[in-house]
ZAMARGU-4260 file (C-alpha; in steps of 0.2 Angstrom, whole numbers, plus 5000, padded with zeros to 4 digits):
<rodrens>
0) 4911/4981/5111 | 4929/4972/5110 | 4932/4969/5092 | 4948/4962/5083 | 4953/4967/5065
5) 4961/4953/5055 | 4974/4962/5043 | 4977/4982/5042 | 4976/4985/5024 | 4965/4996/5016
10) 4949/4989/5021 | 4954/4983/5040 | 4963/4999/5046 | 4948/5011/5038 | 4935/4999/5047
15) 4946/4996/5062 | 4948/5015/5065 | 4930/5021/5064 | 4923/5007/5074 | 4935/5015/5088
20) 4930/5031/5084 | 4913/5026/5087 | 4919/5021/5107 | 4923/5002/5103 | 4939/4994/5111
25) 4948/4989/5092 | 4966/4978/5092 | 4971/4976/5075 | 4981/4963/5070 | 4995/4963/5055
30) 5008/4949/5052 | 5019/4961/5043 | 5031/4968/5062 | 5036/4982/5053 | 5020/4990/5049
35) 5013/4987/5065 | 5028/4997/5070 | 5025/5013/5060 | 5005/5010/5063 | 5011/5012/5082
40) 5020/5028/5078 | 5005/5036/5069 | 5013/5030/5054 | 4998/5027/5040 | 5004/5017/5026
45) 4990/5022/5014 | 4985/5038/5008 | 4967/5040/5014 | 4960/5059/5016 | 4956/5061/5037
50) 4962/5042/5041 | 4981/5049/5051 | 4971/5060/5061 | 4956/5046/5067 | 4971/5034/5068
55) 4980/5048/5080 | 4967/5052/5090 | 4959/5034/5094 | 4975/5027/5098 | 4978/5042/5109
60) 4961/5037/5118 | 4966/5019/5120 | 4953/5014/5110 | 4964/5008/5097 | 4981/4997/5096
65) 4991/4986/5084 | 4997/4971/5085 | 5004/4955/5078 | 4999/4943/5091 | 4982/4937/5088
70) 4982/4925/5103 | 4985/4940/5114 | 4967/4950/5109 | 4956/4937/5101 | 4950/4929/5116
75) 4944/4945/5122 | 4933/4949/5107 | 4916/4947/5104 | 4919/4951/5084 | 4934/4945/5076
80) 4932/4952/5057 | 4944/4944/5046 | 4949/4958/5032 | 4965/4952/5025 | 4967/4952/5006
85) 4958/4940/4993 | 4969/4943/4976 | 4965/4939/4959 | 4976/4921/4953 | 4979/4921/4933
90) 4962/4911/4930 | 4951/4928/4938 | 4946/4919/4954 | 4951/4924/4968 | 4965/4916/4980
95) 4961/4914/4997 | 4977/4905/5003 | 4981/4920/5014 | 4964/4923/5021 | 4961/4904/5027
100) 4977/4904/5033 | 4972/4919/5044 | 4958/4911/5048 | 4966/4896/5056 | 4976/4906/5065
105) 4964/4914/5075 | 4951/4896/5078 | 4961/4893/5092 | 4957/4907/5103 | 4939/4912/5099
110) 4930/4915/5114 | 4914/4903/5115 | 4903/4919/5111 | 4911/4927/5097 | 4907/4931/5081
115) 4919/4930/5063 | 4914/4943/5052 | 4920/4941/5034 | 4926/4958/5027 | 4935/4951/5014
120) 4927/4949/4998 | 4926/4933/4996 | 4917/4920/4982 | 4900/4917/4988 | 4902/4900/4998
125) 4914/4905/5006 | 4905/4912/5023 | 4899/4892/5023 | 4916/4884/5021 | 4923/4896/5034
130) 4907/4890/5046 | 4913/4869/5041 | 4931/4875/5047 | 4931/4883/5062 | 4918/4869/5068
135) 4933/4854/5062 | 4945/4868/5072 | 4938/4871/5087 | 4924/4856/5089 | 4910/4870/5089
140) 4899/4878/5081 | 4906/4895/5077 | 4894/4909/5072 | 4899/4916/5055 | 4892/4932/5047
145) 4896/4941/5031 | 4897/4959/5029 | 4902/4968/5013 | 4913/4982/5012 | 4906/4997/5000
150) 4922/5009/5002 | 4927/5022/4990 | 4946/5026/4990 | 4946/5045/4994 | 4929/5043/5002
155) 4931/5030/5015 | 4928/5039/5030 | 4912/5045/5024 | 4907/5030/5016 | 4906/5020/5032
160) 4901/5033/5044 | 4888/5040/5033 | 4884/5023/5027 | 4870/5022/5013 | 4864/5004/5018
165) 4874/4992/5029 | 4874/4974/5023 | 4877/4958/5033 | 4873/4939/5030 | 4871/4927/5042
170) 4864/4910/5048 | 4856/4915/5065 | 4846/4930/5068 | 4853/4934/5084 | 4868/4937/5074
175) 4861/4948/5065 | 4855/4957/5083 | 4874/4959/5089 | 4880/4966/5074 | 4865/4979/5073
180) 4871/4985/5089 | 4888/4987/5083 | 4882/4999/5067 | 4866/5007/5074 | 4879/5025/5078
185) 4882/5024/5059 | 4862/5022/5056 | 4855/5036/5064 | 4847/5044/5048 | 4837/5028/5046
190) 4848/5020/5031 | 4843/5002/5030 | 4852/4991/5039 | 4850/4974/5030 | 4851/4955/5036
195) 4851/4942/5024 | 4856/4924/5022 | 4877/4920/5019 | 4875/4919/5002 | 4865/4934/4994
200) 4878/4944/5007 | 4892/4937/4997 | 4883/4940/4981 | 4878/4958/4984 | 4896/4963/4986
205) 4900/4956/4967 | 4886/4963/4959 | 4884/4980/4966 | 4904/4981/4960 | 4901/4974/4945
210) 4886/4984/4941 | 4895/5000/4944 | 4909/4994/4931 | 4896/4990/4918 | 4890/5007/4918
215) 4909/5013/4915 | 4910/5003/4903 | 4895/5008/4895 | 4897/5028/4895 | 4916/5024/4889
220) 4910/5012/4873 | 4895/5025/4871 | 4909/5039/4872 | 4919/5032/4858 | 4904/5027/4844
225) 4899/5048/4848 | 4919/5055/4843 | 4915/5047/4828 | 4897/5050/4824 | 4898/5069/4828
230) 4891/5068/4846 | 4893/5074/4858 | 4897/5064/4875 | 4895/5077/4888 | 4878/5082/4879
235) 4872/5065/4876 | 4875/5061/4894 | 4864/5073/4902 | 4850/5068/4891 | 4850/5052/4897
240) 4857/5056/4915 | 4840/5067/4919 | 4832/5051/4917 | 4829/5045/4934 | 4828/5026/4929
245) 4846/5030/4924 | 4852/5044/4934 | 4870/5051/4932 | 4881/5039/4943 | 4895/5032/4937
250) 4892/5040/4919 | 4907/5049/4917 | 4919/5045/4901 | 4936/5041/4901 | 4951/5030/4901
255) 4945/5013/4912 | 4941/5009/4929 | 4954/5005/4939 | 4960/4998/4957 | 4956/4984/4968
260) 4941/4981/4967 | 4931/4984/4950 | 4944/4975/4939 | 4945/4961/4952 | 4928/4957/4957
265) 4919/4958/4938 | 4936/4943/4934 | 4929/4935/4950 | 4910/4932/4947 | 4916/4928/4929
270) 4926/4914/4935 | 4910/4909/4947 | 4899/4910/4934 | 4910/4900/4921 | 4911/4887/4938
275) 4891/4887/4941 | 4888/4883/4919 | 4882/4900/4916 | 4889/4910/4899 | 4893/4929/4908
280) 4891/4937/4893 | 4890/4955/4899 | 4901/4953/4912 | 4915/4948/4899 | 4909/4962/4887
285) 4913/4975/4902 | 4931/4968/4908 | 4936/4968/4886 | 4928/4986/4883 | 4938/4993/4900
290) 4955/4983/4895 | 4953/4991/4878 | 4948/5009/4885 | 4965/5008/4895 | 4973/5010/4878
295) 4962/5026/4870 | 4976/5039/4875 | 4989/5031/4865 | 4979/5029/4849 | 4976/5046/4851
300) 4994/5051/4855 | 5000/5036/4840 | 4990/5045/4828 | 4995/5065/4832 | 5015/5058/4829
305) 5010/5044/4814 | 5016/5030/4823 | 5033/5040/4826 | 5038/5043/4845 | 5057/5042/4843
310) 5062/5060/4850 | 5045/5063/4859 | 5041/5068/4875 | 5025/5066/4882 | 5021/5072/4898
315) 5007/5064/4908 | 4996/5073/4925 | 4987/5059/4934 | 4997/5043/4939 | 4983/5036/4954
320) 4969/5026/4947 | 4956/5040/4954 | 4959/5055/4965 | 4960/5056/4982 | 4972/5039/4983
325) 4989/5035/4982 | 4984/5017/4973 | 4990/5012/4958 | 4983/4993/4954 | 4975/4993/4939
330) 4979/5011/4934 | 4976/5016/4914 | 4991/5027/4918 | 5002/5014/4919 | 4996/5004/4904
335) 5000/5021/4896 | 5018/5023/4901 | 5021/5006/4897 | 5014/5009/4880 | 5025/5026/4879
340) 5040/5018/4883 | 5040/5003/4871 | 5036/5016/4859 | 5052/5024/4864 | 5046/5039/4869
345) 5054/5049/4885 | 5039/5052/4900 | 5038/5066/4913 | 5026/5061/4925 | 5015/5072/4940
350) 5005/5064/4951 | 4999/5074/4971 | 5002/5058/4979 | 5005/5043/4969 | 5024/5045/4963
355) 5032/5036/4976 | 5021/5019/4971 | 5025/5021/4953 | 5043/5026/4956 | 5044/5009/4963
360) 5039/5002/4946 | 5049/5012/4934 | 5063/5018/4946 | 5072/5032/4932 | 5064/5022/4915
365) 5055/5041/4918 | 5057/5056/4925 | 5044/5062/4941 | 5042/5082/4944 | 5037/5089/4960
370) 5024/5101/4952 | 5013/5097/4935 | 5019/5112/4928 | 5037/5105/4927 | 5032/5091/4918
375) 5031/5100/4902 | 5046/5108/4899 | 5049/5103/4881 | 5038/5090/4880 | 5027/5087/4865
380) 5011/5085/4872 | 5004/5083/4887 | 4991/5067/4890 | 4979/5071/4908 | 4975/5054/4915
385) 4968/5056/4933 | 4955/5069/4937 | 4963/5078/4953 | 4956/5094/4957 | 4973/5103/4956
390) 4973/5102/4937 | 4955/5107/4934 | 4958/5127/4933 | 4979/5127/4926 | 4987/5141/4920
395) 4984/5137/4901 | 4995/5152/4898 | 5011/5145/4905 | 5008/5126/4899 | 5006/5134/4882
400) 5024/5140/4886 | 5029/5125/4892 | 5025/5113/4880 | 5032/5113/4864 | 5020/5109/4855
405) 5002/5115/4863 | 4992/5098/4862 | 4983/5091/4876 | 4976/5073/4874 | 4963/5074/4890
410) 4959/5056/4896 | 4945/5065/4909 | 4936/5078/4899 | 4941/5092/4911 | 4942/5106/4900
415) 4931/5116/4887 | 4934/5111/4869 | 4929/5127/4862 | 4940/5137/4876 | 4954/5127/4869
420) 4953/5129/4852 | 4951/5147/4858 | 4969/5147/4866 | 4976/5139/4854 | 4978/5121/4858
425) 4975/5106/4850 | 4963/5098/4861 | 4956/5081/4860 | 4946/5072/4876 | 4934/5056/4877
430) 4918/5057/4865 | 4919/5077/4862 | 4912/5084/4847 | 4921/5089/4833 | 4940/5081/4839
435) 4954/5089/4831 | 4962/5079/4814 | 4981/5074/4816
</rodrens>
């Protein structure tokens, strides 16, 4: 099938690529030149685990191009997915200048069969206002389907070739049909595909997001009531995660969700629901708890120093939202830096991949190390933020060295509070028992 990809961020170049891996014909299509450039060259400007080498290999096969001329491959196409950014505006709803503007810019060429498929996350509505538009554009009626995106950053690949449902939305079965046939390689251990109407598309992508962030937040506020109670976190969330009404999902205490989704879409339905008359009183509480969360590490680290950073160092592993990315939206690490450095405290940071995207933001305000073990050289404590894989097992004998002080404030639970006090270190993590006094 000939399918166009509105926009080659995150979402359009992962879809875009495994759609061509699956034998499609895929043009995707960028305004920005230079990135289709460097997209051309093999060039991937994300940091996505197996992406460079689909990427690679498709456009090798011919199955895959980049572009910025829409005109030039839309009239082929029998699906045109538009997958081109929805950001958040200061009120929480989201703006969707760019991606109407895309959308006018491909009305003129659609073929009298095609299809627009929304992969954007859009407010639910939308899918109907894009269907009122492209019939005042093109004097038509345009058939318009919605299908949700349920990528993991670090996953992505897997997620949508090992899909555990595929959601789409739609006004006419037989749209329904045509993108069937476009999924049914992705389906072949009979996970549902599901066709519903516009609507409850748009709304399952919010609330499966939103859901997810409530359980974060949850375990995180659960976390901090145990540290003070005596609990224990980690024990308290098996007994409940054996539950299978609850499961263990998404129960993992730490220091905020981040990125471009979770923080985004729970502001979005807020702003939806404050629009439709309805109090979204749970989904306020969640978007309050995880902002506060974002600050945990500091309060711990204010509280070992009394207030007094002037001469400190603190050293911090972890600068990507979540592992497996370079992406840096919405980061708790970066709430901690700013934090750090108002405080006037110097900052060493370490991060596998995401340096270069905070570097941008900070430029020498701190100082980046090529390896985390670099990062503690005199520094007076060292604060773990991101859970990559590479600092799970460290050499606690040379961080001991390192460090001038052997306190770890540990943002991710990754280590034994018993082994620690065992080595010597003042240890302190999310909702542990028995947290060291400063």
């Amino acid at each position: 099938m000939k399918l166009v990809m509105i926009g080659t961020g995150y979402v359009g170049l992962v879809t875009g690529t495994c759609f061509a891996d699956s034998g499609n014909d895929v043009a995707c299509v960028d305004v920005d030149a230079e990135k289709i450039r460097r997209l051309n060259l093999g060039e991937i400007p994300i940091y996505e685990p197996g992406l460079v080498e689909l990427v690679v290999r498709n456009t090798a096969a011919g199955r895959l191009k980049f572009t910025t001329s829409a005109a030039e491959v839309v009239p082929k196409a029998k699906c045109v997915f538009l997958a081109v950014g929805t950001p958040q505006r200061n009120d929480g709803s989201a703006d969707l200048k760019v991606f109407f503007s895309a959308l006018e810019s491909i009305a003129p060429h659609l073929s009298h069969d095609a299809v627009v498929v929304i992969k954007s996350t859009v407010p639910v509505g939308t899918n109907a206002e894009v269907a009122r538009r492209l019939k005042a554009l093109t004097g038509r009626d345009v058939d318009v389907a919605s299908n949700p995106e349920f990528l993991k950053e670090g996953c992505a690949i897997d997620d949508f070739t090992k899909p555990d449902r595929v959601v789409v939305g739609v006004s006419r079965p037989e749209v329904g049909t045509v993108l069937h046939e476009l999924y049914k390689p992705f389906l072949r251990t009979e996970h549902p595909f599901l066709v519903m109407n516009l609507e409850s598309s748009e709304m399952t992508k919010y609330v499966a997001n939103c859901l997810l962030a409530t359980k974060i937040s949850f375990i995180n506020e659960m976390a901090n009531i145990c540290e003070k109670v005596g609990a224990d976190i980690n024990h308290v969330r098996k007994g409940i995660g054996h539950d299978q009404r609850i499961g263990f999902a998404f129960l993992f205490p730490g220091v905020g969700y981040g990125g471009s989704c979770f923080p985004k879409d729970v502001r979005a339905l807020i702003n939806v629901a404050d629009q439709n008359g309805i109090a979204p009183r749970i989904l306020r509480s969640v978007d309050e708890v995880n902002e506060a969360q974002k600050e945990v590490i500091f309060q711990k680290l204010t509280n070992h120093f009394h207030g007094n950073f002037a001469g400190k160092t603190v050293a911090i592993w972890g600068l990507a939202f979540k592992p497996r990315t370079d992406d840096i939206r919405e980061a708790p690490s970066l709430v901690l830096i700013d934090r750090l450095l108002t405080a006037g405290a110097k900052v060493r940071a370490h991060d596998p991949v995401a340096m270069e995207n905070v570097r941008k933001l900070y430029g020498d305000k701190i100082v980046f190390s090529t390896t985390p073990y670099d990062t503690l050289e005199g520094a007076d404590a060292l604060a773990i933020v991101t859970e990559w894989n590479e600092f799970r097992n460290p050499d606690f004998d040379t961080i001991r060295e390192k460090l001038s002080s052997p306190v770890i404030f540990d943002g991710r639970n990754l280590f034994n509070p018993e082994k620690m006090q065992e080595l010597g270190f003042h240890y302190s993590g999310i909702g542990l028992e028995s947290q060291p006094k400063s």
